[in-house]
mmCIF file of the C-alpha atoms, coordinates in Angstrom:
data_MODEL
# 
_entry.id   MODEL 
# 
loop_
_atom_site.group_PDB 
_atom_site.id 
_atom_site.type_symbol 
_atom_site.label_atom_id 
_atom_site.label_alt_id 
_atom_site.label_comp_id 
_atom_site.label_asym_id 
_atom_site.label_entity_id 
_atom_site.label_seq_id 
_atom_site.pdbx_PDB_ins_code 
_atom_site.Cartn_x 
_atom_site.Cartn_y 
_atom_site.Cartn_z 
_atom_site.occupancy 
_atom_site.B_iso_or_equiv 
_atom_site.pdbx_formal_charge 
_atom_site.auth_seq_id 
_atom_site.auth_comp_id 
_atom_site.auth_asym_id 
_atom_site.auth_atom_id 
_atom_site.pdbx_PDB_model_num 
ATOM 1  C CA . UNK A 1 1  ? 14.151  -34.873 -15.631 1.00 0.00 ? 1  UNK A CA 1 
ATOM 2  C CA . UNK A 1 2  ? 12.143  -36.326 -12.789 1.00 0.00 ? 2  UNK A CA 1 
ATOM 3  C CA . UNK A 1 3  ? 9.068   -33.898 -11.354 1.00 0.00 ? 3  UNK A CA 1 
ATOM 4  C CA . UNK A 1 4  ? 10.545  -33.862 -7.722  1.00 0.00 ? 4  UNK A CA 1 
ATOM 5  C CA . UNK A 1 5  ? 7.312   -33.639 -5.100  1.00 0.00 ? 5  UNK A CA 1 
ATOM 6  C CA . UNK A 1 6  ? 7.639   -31.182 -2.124  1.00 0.00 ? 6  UNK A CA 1 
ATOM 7  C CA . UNK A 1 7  ? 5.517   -30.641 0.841   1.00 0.00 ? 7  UNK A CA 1 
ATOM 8  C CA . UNK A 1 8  ? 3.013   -27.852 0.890   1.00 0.00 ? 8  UNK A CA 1 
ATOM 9  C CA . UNK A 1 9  ? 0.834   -26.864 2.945   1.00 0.00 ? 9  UNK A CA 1 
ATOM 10 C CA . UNK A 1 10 ? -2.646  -25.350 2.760   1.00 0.00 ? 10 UNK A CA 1 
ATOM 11 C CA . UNK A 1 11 ? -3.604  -21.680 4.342   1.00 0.00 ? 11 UNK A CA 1 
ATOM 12 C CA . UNK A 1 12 ? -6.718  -20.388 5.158   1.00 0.00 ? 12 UNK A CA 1 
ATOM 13 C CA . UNK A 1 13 ? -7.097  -16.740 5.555   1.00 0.00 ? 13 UNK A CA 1 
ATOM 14 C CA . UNK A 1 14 ? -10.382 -14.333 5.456   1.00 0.00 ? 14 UNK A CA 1 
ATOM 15 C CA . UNK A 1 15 ? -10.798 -11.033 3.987   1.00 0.00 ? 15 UNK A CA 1 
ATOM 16 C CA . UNK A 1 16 ? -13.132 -9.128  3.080   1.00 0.00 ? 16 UNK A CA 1 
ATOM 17 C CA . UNK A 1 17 ? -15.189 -10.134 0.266   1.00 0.00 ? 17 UNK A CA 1 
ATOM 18 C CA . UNK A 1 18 ? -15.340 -7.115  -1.849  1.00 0.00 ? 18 UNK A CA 1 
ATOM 19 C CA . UNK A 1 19 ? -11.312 -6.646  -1.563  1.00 0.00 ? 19 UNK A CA 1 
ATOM 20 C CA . UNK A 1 20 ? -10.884 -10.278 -2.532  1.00 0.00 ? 20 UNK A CA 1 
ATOM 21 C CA . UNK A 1 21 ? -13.146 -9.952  -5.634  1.00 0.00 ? 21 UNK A CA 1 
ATOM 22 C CA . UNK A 1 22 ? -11.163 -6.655  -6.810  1.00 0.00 ? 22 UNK A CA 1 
ATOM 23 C CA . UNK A 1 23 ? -8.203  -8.917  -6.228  1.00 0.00 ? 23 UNK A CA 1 
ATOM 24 C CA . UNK A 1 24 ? -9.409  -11.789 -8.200  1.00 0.00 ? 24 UNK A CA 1 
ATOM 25 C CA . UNK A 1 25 ? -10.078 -9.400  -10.791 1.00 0.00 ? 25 UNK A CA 1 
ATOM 26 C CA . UNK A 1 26 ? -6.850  -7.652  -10.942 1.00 0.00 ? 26 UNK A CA 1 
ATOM 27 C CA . UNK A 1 27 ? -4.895  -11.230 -11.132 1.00 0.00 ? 27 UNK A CA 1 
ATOM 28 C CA . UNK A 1 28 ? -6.888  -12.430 -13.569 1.00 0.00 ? 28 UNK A CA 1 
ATOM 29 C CA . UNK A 1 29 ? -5.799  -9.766  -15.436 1.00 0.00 ? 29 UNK A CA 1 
ATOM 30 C CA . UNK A 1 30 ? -2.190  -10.268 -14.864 1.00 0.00 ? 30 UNK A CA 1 
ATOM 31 C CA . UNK A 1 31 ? -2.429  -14.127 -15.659 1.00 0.00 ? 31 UNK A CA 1 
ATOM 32 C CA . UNK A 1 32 ? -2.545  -15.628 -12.008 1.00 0.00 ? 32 UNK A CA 1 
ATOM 33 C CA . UNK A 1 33 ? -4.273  -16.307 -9.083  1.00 0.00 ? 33 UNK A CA 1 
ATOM 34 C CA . UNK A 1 34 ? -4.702  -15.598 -5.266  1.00 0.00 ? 34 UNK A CA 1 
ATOM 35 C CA . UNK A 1 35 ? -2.812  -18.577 -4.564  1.00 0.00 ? 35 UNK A CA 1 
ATOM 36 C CA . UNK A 1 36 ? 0.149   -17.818 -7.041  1.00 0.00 ? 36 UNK A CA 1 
ATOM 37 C CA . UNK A 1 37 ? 0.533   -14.116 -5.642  1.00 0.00 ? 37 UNK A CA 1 
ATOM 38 C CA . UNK A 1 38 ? 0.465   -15.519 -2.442  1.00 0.00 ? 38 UNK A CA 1 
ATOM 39 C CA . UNK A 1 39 ? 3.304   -18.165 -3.274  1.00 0.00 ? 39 UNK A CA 1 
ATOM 40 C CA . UNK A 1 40 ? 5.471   -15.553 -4.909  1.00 0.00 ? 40 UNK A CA 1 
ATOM 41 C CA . UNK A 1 41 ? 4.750   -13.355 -1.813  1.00 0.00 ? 41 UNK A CA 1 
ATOM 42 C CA . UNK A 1 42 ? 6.260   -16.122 0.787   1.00 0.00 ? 42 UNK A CA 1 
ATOM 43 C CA . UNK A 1 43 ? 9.248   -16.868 -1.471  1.00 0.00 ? 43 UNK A CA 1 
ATOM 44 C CA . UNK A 1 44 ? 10.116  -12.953 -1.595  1.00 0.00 ? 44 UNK A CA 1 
ATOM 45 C CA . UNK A 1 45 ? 9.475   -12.712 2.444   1.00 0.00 ? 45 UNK A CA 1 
ATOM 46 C CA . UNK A 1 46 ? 12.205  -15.922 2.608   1.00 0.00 ? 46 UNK A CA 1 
ATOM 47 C CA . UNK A 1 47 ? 14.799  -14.442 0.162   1.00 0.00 ? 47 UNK A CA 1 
ATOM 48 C CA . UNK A 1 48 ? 14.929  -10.997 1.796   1.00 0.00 ? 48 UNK A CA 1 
ATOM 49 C CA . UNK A 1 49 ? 14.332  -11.706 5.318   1.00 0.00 ? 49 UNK A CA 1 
ATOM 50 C CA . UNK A 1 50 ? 11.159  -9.432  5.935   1.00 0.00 ? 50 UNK A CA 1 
ATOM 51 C CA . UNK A 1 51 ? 7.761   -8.219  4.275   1.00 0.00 ? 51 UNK A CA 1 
ATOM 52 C CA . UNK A 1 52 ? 8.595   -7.032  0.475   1.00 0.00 ? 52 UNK A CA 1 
ATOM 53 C CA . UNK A 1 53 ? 7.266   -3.790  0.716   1.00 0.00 ? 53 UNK A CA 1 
ATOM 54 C CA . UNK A 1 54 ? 6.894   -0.748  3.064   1.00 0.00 ? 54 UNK A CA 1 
ATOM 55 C CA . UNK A 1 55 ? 4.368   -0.911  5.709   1.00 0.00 ? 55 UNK A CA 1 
ATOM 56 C CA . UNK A 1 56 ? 3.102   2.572   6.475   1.00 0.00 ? 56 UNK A CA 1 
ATOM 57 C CA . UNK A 1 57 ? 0.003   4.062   7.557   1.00 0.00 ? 57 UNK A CA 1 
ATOM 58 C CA . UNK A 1 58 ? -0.145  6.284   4.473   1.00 0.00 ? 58 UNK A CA 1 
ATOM 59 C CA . UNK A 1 59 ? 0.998   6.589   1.362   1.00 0.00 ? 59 UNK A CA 1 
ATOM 60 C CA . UNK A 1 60 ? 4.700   8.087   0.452   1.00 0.00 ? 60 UNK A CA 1 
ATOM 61 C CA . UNK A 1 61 ? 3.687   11.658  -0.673  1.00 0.00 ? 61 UNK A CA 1 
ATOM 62 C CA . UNK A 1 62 ? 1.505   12.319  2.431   1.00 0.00 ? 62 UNK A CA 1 
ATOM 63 C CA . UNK A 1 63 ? 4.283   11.387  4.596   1.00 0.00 ? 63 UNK A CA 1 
ATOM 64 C CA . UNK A 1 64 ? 6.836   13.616  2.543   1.00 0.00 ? 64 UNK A CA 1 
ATOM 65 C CA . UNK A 1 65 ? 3.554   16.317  3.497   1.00 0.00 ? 65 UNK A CA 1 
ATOM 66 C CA . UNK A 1 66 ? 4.019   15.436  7.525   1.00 0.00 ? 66 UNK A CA 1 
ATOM 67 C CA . UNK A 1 67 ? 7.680   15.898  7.222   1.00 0.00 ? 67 UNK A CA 1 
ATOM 68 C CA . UNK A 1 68 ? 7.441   19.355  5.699   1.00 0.00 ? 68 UNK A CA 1 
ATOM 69 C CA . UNK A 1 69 ? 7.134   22.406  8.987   1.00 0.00 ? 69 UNK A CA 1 
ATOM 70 C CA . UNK A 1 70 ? 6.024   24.431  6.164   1.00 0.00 ? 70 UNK A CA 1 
ATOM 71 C CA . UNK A 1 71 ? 3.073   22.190  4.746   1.00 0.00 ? 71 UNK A CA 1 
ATOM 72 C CA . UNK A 1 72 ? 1.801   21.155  8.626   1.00 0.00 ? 72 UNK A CA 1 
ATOM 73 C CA . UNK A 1 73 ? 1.743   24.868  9.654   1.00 0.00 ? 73 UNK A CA 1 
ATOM 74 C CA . UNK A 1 74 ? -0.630  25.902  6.985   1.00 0.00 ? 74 UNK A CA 1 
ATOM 75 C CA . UNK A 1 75 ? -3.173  22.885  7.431   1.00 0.00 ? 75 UNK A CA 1 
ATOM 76 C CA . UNK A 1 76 ? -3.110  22.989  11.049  1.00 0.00 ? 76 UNK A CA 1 
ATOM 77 C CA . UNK A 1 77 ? -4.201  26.856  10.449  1.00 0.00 ? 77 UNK A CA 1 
ATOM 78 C CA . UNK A 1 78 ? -6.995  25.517  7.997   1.00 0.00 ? 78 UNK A CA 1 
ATOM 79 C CA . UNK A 1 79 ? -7.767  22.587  10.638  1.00 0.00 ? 79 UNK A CA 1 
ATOM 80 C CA . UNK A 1 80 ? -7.745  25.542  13.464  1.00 0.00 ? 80 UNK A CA 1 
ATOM 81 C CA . UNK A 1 81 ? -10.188 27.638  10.892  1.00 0.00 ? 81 UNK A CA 1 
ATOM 82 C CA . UNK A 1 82 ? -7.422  30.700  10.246  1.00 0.00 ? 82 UNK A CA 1 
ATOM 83 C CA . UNK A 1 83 ? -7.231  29.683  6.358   1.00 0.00 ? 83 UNK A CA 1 
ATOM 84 C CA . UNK A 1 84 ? -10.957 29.001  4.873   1.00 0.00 ? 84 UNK A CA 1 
ATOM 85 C CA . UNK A 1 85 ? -10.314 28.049  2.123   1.00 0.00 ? 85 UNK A CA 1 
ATOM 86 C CA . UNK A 1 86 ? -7.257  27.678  -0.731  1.00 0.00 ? 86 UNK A CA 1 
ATOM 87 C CA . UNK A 1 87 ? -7.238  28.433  -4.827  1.00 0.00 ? 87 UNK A CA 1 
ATOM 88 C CA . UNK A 1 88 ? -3.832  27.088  -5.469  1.00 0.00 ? 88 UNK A CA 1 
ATOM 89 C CA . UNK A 1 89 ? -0.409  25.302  -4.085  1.00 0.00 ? 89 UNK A CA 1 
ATOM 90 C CA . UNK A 1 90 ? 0.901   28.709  -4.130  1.00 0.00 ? 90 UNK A CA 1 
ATOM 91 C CA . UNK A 1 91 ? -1.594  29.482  -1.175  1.00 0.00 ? 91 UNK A CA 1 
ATOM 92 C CA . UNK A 1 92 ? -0.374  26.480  0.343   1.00 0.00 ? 92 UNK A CA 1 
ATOM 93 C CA . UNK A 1 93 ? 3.091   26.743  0.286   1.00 0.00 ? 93 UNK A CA 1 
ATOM 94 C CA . UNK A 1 94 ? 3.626   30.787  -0.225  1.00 0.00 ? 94 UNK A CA 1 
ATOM 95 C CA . UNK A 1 95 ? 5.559   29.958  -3.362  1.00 0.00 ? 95 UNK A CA 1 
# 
């Protein structure tokens, strides 16, 4: 069977150094490259129709934290300096 050709094109992106190396790193580690992760990256964004993974200023368990009344109420009394300190998650949450 016949190696069919097709177009590419090449990309040119900056980042920080010290993330890139940790990157290079981690691939290396998993058997590819910058260049692969980037290809499988584009083909995922072109099958679904958006980015592959959530977006979100912080990670899922803090945001479960922001969503819980309960869990804001005692660290904006710690923030406001009504709670010094805690000892446990039963401080936390009363439980």
């Amino acid at each position: 069977m016949p190696l069919v050709k097709t177009a590419t094109e090449q990309l040119r992106i900056r980042v920080p150094a010290a993330r890139a190396r940790k990157v290079r790193a981690i691939l290396d580690k998993l058997g590819t490259d910058p260049g692969s992760l980037v290809n499988m990256l584009f083909a995922q964004v072109v099958m679904r129709h958006a980015i592959p993974f959530s977006i979100t200023e912080t990670d899922p368990e803090t945001e479960v934290i922001r969503r819980d009344p309960t869990a804001m109420a005692v660290i904006n009394d710690h923030k406001a300096g009504k709670i010094k300190h805690w000892h446990s998650m039963e401080d936390v949450f009363g439980e």
